[in-house]
C-alpha positions in Angstrom: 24.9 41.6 -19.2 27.3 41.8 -22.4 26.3 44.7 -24.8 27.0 46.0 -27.9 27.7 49.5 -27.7 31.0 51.2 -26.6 32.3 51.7 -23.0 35.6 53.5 -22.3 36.4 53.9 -26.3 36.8 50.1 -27.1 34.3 47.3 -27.8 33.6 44.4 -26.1 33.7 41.2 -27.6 34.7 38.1 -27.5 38.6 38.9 -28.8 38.9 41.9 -26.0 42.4 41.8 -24.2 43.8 43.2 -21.5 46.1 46.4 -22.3 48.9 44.6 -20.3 49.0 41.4 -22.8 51.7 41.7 -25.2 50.5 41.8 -28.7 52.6 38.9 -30.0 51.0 36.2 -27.4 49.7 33.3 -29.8 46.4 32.6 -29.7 46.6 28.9 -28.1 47.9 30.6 -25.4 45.4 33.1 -25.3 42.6 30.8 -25.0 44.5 28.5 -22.3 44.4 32.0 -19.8 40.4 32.4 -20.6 39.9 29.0 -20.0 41.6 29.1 -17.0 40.0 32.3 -16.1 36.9 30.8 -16.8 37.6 27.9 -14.1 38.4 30.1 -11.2 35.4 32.2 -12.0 33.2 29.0 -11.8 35.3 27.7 -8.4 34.4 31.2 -6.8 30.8 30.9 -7.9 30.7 27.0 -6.1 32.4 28.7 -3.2 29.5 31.3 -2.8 27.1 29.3 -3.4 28.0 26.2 -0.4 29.2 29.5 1.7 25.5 30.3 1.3 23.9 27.3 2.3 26.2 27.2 5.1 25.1 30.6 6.4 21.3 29.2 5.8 21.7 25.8 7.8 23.8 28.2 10.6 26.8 29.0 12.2 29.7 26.9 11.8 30.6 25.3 15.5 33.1 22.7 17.1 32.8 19.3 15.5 32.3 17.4 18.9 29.3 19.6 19.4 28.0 19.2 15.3 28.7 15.7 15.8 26.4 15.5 18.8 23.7 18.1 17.5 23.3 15.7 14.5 23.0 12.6 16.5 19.9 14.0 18.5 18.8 15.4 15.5 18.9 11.6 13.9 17.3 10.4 17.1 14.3 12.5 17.2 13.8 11.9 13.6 14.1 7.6 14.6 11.5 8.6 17.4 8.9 10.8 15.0 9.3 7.5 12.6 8.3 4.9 15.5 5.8 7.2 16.6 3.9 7.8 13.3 2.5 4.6 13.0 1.7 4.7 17.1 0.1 8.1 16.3 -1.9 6.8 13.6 -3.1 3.6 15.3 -4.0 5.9 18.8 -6.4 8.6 17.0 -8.2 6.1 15.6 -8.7 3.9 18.8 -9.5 7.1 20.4 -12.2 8.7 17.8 -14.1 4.8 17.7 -14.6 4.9 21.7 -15.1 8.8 22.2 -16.8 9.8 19.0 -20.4 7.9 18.6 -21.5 8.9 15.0 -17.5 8.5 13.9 -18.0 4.9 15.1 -21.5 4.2 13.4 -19.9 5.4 10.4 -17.6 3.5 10.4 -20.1 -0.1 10.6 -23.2 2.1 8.6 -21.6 0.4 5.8 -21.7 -3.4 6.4 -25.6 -3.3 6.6 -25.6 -2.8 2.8 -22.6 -5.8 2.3 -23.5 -8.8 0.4 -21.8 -10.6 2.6 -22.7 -10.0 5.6 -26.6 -9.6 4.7 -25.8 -13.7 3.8 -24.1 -14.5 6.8 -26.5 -12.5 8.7 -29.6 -14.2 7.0 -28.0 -17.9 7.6 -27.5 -17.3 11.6 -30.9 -15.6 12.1 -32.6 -18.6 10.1 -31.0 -21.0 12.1 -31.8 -19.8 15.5 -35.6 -18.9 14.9 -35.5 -23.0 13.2 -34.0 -24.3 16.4 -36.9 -21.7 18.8 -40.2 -22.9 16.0 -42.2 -24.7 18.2 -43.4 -26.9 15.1 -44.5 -29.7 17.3 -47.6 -27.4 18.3 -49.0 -27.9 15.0 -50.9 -31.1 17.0 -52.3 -29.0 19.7 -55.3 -26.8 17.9 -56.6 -30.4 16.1 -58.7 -32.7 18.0 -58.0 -35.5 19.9 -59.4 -38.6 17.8 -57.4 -36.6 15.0 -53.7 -36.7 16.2 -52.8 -39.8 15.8 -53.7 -39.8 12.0 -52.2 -36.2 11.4 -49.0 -37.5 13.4 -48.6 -40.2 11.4 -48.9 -38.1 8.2 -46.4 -35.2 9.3 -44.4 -38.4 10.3 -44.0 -39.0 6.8 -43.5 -35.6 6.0 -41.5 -34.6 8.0 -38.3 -33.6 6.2 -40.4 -32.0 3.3 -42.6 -30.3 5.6 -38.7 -28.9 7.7 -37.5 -27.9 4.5 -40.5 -26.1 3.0 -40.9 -24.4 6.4 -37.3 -23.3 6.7 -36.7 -22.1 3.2 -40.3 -19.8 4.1 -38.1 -18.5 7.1 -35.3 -17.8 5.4 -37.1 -16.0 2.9 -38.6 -13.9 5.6 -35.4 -13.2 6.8 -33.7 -12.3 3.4 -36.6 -9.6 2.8 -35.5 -8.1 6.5 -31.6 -8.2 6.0 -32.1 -6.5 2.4 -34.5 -4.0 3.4 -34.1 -0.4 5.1 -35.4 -1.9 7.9 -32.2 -3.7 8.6 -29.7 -1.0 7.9 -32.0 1.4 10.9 -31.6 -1.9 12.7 -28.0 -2.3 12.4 -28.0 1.3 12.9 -29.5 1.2 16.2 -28.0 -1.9 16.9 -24.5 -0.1 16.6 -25.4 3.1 18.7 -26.7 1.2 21.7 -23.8 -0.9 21.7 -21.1 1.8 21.2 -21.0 2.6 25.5 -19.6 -1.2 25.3 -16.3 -0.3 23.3 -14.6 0.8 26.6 -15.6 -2.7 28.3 -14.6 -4.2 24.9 -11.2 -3.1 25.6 -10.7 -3.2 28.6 -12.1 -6.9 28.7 -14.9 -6.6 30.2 -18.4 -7.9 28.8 -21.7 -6.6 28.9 -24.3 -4.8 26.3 -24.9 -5.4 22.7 -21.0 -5.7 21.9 -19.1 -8.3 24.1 -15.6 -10.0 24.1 -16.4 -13.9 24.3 -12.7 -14.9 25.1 -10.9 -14.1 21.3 -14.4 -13.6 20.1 -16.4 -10.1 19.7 -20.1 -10.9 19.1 -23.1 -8.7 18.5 -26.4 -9.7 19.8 -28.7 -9.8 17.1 -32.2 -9.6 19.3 -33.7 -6.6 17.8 -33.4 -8.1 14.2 -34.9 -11.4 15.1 -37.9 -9.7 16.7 -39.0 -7.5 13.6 -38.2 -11.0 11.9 -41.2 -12.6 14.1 -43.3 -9.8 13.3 -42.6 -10.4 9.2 -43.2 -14.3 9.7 -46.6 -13.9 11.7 -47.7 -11.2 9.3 -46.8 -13.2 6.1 -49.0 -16.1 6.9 -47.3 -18.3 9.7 -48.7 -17.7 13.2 -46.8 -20.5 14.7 -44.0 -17.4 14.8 -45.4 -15.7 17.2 -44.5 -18.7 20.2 -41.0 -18.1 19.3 -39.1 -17.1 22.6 -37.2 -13.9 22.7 -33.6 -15.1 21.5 -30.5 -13.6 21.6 -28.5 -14.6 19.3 -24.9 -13.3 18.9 -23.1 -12.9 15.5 -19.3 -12.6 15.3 -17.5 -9.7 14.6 -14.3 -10.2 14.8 -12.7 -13.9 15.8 -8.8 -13.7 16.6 -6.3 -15.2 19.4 -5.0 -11.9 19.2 -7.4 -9.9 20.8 -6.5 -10.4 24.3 -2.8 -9.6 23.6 -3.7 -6.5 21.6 -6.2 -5.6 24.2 -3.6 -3.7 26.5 -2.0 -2.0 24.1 -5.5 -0.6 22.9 -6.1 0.5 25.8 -3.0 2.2 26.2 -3.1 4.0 23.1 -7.0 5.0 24.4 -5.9 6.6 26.9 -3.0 8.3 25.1 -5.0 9.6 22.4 -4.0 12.3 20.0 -1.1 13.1 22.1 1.2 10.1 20.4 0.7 12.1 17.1 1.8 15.4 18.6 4.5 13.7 20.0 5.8 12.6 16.9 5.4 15.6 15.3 7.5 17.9 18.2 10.0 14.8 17.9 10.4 15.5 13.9 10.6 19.4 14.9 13.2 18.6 17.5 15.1 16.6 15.3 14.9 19.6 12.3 16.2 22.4 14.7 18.7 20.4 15.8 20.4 19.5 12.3 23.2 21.3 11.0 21.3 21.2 7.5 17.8 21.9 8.4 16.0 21.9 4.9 17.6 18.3 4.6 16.2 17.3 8.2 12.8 17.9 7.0 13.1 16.5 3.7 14.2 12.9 5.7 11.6 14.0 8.4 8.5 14.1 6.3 9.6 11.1 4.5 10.5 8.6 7.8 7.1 10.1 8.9 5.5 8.7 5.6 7.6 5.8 5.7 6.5 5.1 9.2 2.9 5.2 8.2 3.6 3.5 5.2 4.9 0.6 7.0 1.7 0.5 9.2 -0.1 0.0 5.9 2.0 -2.6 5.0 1.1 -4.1 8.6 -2.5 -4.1 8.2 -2.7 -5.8 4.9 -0.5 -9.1 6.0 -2.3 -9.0 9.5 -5.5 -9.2 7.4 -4.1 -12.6 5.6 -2.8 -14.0 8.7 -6.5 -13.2 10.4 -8.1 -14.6 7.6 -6.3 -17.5 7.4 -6.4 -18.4 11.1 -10.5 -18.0 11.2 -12.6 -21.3 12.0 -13.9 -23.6 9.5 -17.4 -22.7 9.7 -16.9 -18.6 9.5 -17.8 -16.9 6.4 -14.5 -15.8 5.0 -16.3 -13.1 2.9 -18.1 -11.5 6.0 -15.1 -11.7 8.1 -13.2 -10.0 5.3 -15.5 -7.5 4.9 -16.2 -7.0 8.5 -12.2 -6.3 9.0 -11.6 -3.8 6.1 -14.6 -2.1 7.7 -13.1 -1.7 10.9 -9.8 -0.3 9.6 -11.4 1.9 7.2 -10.3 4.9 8.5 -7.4 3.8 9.8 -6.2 2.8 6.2 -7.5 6.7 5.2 -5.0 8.2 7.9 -2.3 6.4 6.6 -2.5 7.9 3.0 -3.5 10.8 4.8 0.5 10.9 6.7 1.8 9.6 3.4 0.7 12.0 1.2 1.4 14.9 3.5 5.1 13.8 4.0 5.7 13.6 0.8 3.9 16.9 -0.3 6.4 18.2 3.0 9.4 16.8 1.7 8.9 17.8 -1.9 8.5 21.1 -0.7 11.8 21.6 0.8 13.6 19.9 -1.5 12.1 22.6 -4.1 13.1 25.5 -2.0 16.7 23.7 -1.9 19.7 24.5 -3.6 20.2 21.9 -5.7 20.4 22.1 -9.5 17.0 20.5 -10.4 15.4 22.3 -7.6 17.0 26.0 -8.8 16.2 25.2 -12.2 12.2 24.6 -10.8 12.5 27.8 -9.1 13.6 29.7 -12.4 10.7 27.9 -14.6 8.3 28.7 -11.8 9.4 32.8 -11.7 10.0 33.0 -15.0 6.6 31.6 -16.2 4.4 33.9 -14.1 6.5 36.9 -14.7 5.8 36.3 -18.5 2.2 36.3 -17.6 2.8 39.2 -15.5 4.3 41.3 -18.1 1.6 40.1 -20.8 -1.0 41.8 -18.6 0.5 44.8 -18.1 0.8 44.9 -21.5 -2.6 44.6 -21.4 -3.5 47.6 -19.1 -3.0 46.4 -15.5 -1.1 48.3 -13.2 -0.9 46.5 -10.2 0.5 50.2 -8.5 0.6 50.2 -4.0 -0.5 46.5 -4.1 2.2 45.1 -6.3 4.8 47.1 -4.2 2.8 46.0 -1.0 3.3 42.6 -2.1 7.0 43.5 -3.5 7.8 44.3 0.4 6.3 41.7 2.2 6.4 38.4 0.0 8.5 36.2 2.1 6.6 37.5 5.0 2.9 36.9 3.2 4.5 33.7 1.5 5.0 31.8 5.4 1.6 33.3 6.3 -0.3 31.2 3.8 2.0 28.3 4.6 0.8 28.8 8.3 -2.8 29.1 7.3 -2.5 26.1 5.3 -1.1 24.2 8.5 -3.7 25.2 11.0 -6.3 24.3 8.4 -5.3 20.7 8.3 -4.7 20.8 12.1 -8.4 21.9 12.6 -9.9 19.3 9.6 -11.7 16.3 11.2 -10.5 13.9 10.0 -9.2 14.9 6.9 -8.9 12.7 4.2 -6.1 12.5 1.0 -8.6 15.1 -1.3 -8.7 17.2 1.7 -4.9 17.2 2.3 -4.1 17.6 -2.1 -6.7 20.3 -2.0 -5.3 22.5 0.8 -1.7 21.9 -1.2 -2.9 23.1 -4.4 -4.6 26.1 -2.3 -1.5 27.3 -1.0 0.3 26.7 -4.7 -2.4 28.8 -5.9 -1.8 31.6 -3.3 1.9 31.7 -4.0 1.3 32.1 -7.6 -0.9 34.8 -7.1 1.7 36.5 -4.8 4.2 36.2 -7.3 1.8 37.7 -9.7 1.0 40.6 -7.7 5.0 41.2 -6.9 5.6 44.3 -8.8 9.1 46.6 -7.5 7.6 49.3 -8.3 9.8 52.4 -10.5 12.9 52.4 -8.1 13.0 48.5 -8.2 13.1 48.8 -12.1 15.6 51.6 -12.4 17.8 49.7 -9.7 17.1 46.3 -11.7 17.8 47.9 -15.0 21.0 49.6 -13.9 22.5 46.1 -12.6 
């Protein structure tokens, strides 16, 4: 750093000469050789600087082989990119079929639905209307009486229908919107959840069955405690209601039976496509010339890849929507759908906002100009805070030179830790994945906090 006092008997300052310049050189001239000076100096420093980076993405080799090493590395990358979405799609296949509660989760939620408790309400009504034996009304009256009260419920019919079925439906409202229901749904749900493999495989049977493009739930255990709530609320006739079993559509779509294989083939591949994809992105990195580029695009085709399935789910959604029957409740069947991809959706922002996190971190620990300039705020604020609090008293002493010695080392450590902690989550989810990032930011700052040289650092420093 330039100073102010003397070295060698003369001062240095900006008009300082060489003692081998002539004294008459004009002072145009002058300035032309510092400028000049001045350019080679910065040339020299651009040299170092890519001669560093060379030396940190690694050897320098033939081109034929760089050539091919970066065409692998490119293909991996194209792999971990198709294999994302894949990945994404396969876990969550896997965790509704193997994982029990994971799937009544994941339909807990459509018992409370407005739109389902209406559909639900209209289907049950219907059935126990078509199963109400109203025509035994005749049988407790007596003989010489039935022709009379015939005639009069004749007449009355259509009144006597409607006031009947709007007490049914009623009924059934109070059911659907009670606690009762969502236990019922609930149970409903578990039982049925051994059916998923046979749901995907094709196959029919239990309380969840594939009806060609149709899967139906059977709805018998709701209409029963339905009977109950009819015969206790005043209408006995209920109780002469057959057992029914109704079946309520989940999910209606020519596309099942074309998706159904590849379901199944994700099933059984399981959280192995997302490890795939991940060793594929690692491949790809190790194999680029400029590694902390190859992860920057890695992370991001990883998040563009899962991105993309996003995208995928929400126009599928309008072209099942639009496709539906006439007589299906749009509003159930949208709500049923956004159910059933609920996590799916999650694991998507999940893979998105983990590349990008990824990527931003390499790019930071680049050498670009923004990214240096990052670095330097970053050092330079906690080192003020360092130095205000030893100002204040602390002296950090064998920790901060601990920490002085084995930063980098300690630095990758907490990387690691933060890693294997989102490996191990269950099913994390985008707060999960932001706070484990902001964890590890905080243990880095605290590193460089706790980085002190120690006395021979400073006297080496201060002599530089």
């Amino acid at each position: 750093m330039p100073t102010d006092e003397p070295r060698d008997g003369r001062t240095d300052g900006p008009d300082d000469v060489p003692d081998d310049v002539p004294d008459d050189v004009p002072d145009d001239e002058r300035a032309d050789e510092l400028a000049e000076l001045r350019a080679r100096l910065g040339a020299v420093e651009a040299q170092e600087a890519q001669l560093a980076r060379r030396l940190a993405d690694g050897p320098a080799e033939h081109p034929q082989r760089h050539r091919a090493r970066s065409f692998l590395a490119a293909l991996l990358i194209l792999l971990a990119f198709v294999l994302t979405p894949l990945g994404a799609v396969s876990v969550w296949a896997k965790s509704q079929i193997s994982d029990t509660d994971r799937y009544v989760a994941t339909m807990a939620p459509l018992a409370k639905d407005p739109a389902i408790q209406a559909a639900v309400t209209d289907r049950v009504t219907d059935e126990i209307m078509k199963q109400l034996p109203v025509d035994s009304l005749l049988a407790d009256v007596a003989p010489d009486d039935r022709p009379k009260l015939g005639a009069l419920l004749n007449g009355i019919s259509h009144a006597l229908t409607s006031g009947i079925t709007g007490f049914v439906h009623s009924q059934v409202q109070r059911v659907v919107q009670s606690d009762a229901f969502a236990t019922i749904w609930t149970g409903v749900n578990r039982d049925a959840h051994a059916a998923i493999d046979k749901m995907l495989t094709g196959q029919g049977g239990g309380a969840v069955e594939i009806k060609n493009d149709t899967v139906v739930l059977d709805l018998a255990p709701l209409i029963a405690r339905v009977k109950t709530a009819l015969v206790d609320n005043g209408l006995p006739l209920a109780s002469k209601i057959p057992e029914i079993h109704t079946s309520y559509t989940l999910v209606q779509s020519d596309a099942i039976p074309k998706a159904r294989t590849g379901l199944r083939v994700l099933d059984l591949a399981g959280f192995w496509v997302p490890v795939l994809a991940v060793a594929c992105a690692l491949g790809g990195v190790l194999l680029a010339a400029r590694r902390r580029r190859a992860v920057v695009t890695a992370a991001l085709a990883m998040a563009g890849g899962a991105l993309l399935l996003g995208i995928g789910l929400s126009v599928f959604r309008a072209i099942y929507l639009d496709k539906l029957p006439a007589g299906v409740n749009q509003a159930a069947a949208q709500a049923v759908y956004d159910t059933l991809v609920r996590y799916l959706r999650s694991a998507v922002r999940v893979v998105v906002a983990l590349g990008l996190l990824v990527a931003l971190g390499a790019w930071i620990s680049g050498g670009g100009r923004w990214a240096r300039t990052i670095r330097r705020g970053w050092h330079a604020g906690l080192g003020s805070v360092r130095r205000v609090a030893g100002r204040a008293g602390l002296r950090l002493g064998p920790v901060g030179r601990f920490v002085h010695r084995w930063k980098t080392a300690l630095g990758w450590t907490a990387v690691a830790g933060a890693a294997l902690a989102f490996v191990l989550w269950s099913y994390p989810t985008v707060l999960v994945t932001l706070c484990l990032a902001l964890g590890l930011v905080a243990v880095l700052a605290v590193l460089e906090l706790l980085d002190e040289p120690g006395r021979s650092g400073r006297r080496a420093s201060s002599s530089g």
